[in-house]
N, C-alpha and C positions, 0 to 999 in steps of 0.2 A: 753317765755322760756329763751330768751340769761340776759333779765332784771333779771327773778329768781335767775340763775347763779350767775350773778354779784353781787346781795346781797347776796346769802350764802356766796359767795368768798370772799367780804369787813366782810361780821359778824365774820368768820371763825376768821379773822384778826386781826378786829381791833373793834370787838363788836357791841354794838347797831347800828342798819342798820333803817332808815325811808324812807319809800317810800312816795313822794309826788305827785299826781296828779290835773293837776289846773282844775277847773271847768271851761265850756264850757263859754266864751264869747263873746259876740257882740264888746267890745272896742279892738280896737288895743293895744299891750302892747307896753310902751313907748321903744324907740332903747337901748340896755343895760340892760336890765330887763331879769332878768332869771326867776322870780315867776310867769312867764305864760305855763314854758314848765315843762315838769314832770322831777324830777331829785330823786337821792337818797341823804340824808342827812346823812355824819357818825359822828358820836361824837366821837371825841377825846379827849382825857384827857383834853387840855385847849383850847380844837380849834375846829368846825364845821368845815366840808369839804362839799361842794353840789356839788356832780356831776348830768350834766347836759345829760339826757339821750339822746339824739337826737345827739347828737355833742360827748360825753362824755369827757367832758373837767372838770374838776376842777377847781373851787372857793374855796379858803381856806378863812373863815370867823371866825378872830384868835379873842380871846374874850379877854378885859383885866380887870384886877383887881385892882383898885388903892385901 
């Protein structure tokens, strides 16, 4: 329920809202890895955001264009 929330609240926002959930596995994820825990992904205009559900901390994953 509180994840639901938080993606209609970011879509409301700031648009397309993905939710990611990693598949179950046996390997340890290396230290610094966020693509083992489930986060929301938002797209922004020139910039990915992955909030990290567990922790809810943000990674701004800024894109560029040469």
């Amino acid at each position: 329920m509180r994840i639901q929330r938080l993606a209609m609240f970011l879509e409301a926002h700031f648009g397309e809202v993905e939710l990611h959930m990693p598949e179950e596995s046996e390997e340890e994820p290396e230290q610094g890895e966020d693509d083992h825990e489930p986060s929301l992904l938002v797209r922004l205009d020139e910039a990915d955001a992955r909030i990290n559900l567990i922790s809810l901390a943000s990674c701004s994953c800024y894109l560029i264009f040469y």
